[in-house]
N, C-alpha and C positions, 0 to 999 in steps of 0.2 A: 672796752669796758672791762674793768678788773675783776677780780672772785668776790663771790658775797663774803662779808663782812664777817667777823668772828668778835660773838661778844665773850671778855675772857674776866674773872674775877683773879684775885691774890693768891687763892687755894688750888684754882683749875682752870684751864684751858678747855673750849670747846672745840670737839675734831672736827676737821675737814672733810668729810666726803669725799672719797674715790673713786666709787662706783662710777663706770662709763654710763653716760644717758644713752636710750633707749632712741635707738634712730625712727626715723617718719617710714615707712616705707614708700619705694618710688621706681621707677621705672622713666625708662629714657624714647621718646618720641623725635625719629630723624626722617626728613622725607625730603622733596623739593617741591615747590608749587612755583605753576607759573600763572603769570596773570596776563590773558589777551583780551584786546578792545579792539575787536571790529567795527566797520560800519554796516547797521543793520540792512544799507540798499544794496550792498555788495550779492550778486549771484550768491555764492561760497556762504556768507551769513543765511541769506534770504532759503538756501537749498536744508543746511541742518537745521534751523527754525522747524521748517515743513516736516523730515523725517526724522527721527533719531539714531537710524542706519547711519544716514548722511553725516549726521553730528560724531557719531562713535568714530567714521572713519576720517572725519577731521581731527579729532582728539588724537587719534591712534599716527598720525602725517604727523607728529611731533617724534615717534619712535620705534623710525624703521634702525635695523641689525641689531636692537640687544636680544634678541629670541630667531628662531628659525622662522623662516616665512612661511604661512599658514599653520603655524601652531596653534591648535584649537583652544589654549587659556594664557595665549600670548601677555591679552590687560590683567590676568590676576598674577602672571610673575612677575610684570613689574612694579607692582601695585598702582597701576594706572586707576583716576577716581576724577569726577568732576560735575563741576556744576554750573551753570549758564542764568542770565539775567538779561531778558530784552526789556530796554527803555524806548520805545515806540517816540517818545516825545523828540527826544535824543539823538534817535537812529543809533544807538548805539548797543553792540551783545557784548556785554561781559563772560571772560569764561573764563575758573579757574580751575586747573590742571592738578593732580595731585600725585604723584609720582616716587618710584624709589631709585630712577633711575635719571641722567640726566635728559635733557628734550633736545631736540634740533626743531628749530622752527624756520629754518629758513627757505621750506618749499610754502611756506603762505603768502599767498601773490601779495606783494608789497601795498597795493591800492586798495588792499581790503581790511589792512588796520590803517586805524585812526592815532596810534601812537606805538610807543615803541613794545614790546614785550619784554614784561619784567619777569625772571628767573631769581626766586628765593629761597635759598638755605633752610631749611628747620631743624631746630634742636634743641627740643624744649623737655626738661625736665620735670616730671609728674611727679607729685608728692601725695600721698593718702590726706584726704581732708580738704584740700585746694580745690576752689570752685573756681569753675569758666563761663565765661558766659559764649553760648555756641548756635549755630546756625547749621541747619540740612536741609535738605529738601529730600524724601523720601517715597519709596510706593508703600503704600503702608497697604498690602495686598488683605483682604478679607474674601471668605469664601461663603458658599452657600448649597445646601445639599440638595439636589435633582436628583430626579430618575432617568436612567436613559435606558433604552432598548439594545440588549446587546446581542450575540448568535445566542449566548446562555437566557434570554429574558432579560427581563426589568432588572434594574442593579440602581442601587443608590451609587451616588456619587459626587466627589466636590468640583464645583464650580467655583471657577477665580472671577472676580469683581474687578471692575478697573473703577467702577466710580466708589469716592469715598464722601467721609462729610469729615466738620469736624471732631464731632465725636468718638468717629471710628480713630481718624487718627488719632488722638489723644490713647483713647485705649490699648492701641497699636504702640506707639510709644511708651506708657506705661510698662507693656509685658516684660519691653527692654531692659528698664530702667536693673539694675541691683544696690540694693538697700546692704548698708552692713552687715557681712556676715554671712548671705546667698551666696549660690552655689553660681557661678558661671551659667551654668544653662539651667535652662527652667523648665517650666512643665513643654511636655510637650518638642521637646530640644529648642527650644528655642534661646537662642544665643546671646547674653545680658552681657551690656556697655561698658562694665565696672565702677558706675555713678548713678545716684540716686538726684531727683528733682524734684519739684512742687510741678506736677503738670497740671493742675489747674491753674496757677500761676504764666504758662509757656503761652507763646502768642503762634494759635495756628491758622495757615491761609491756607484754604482749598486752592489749589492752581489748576490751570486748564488739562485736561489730558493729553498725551501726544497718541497717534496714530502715525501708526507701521506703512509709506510709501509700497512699493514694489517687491524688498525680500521676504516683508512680512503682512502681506497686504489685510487690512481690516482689524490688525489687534492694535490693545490701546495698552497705555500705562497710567495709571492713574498717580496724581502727586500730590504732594501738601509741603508746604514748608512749616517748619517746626523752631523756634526761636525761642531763648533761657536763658536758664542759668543751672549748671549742674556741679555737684560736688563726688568728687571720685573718692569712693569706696574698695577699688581693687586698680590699682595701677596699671598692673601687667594687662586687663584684661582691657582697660580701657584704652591703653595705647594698642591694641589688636584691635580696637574696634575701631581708632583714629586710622589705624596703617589700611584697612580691609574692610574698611565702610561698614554699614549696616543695612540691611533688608533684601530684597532683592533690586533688579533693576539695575545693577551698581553700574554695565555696562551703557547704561542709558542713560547718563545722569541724575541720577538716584544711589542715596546713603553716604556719600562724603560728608564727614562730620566735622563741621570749622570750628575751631574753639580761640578765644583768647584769653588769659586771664583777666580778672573781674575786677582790677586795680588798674587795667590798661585802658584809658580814655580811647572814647573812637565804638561805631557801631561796627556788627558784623556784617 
């Protein structure tokens, strides 16, 4: 497409414009995701379904040697992140892997996928203004204040909730959100996505809770999945919140945040 058009009379010439336009600001998002498809009667499936212990340390059998062995934030240097889907109908668990590092998958006993694993590149360029439409599943933790008995006496204190509805999440969600022109964290430190949404608009589904096997026996995670469309506000922050997920749980499959853009046919 050529330069706009210059209308010119006998007497004068209209100037051209030289000023450099005014760039979009943007920010760069690089990870790897992998995508596995078990079969849900397989041991190995049926064992991390049960625990989410179980699940972490299937997630983690994708990257042993980039960290030292028992390093206590081993998943947050590599920005290890994921999220799981059982189709009961199907016998089928989806799990995608979300990574900054490459995966080895080939200690998963071959009879317990169902096809092959797909390892894919990401390098998606964020622009201020550019909506996605994106997918999580989240703890979206809410607290509650008791009294407990302590050697000092009675003491207020917060209590964490593993059950949610969807109204908490929504609101949970919302704290997140940043609207044009907020600050990164909000009241309370609480850490904003660099995109703003309609969540009354967002389609939220209570999920089941999971319950802690044997390392953590009797605690639960509560979930929701959370479904949109979001328009980013602050690039930088929101590719921090794609790289390093959101809420707590992240360990447990909770806060990987899936986005694609909103011009790309295909659900999330």
């Amino acid at each position: 497409m050529g330069p706009p058009a210059v209308t010119t009379t006998p007497e004068t010439t209209a100037p051209v414009s030289t000023a450099p336009s005014r760039s979009v600001p943007s920010a760069q998002f690089i990870a790897c995701h992998s995508i596995l498809h078990l079969d849900a009667r397989h041991v190995l499936a049926q064992r991390a379904v049960l625990d989410p212990q179980i699940m972490h340390r299937t997630v983690m059998s994708g990257f042993y040697g980039w960290v030292e062995p028992g390093d206590p934030d081993a998943r947050a240097q590599m920005g290890i992140l994921n999220l799981w889907n059982l189709d009961l109908r199907s016998n089928k668990l989806l799990i995608v892997v979300q990574s900054r590092v490459q995966p080895d998958w080939s200690a998963l006993p071959a009879n317990a996928l169902v096809d092959d694993v797909t390892v894919l590149p990401v390098d998606l360029r964020v622009r201020r203004g550019e909506t996605f439409g994106f997918r999580t599943v989240v703890n979206p933790a809410r607290h509650r204040e008791v009294w407990k008995d302590t050697p000092q006496g009675r003491e207020r204190a917060r209590l964490r909730l593993a059950d949610t509805t969807p109204r908490h999440a929504r609101e949970w969600f919302a704290e997140r959100l940043q609207p044009e022109g907020a600050e990164p964290v909000g009241r309370a430190g609480i850490r904003r996505i660099g995109a703003t949404g309609d969540v009354g608009g967002m389609a939220v589904r209570i999920l089941p809770k999971l319950t802690f096997g044997d390392s953590h026996r009797g605690q639960k995670i509560g979930r929701a999945e959370i479904r949109g469309a979001l328009t980013v506000t602050d690039p930088d922050t929101f590719v921090q919140a794609l790289t390093n997920g959101i809420g707590r749980g992240r360990a447990y499959s909770s806060g990987l945040l899936l986005v694609r853009p909103r011009d790309e046919a295909g659900d999330m």
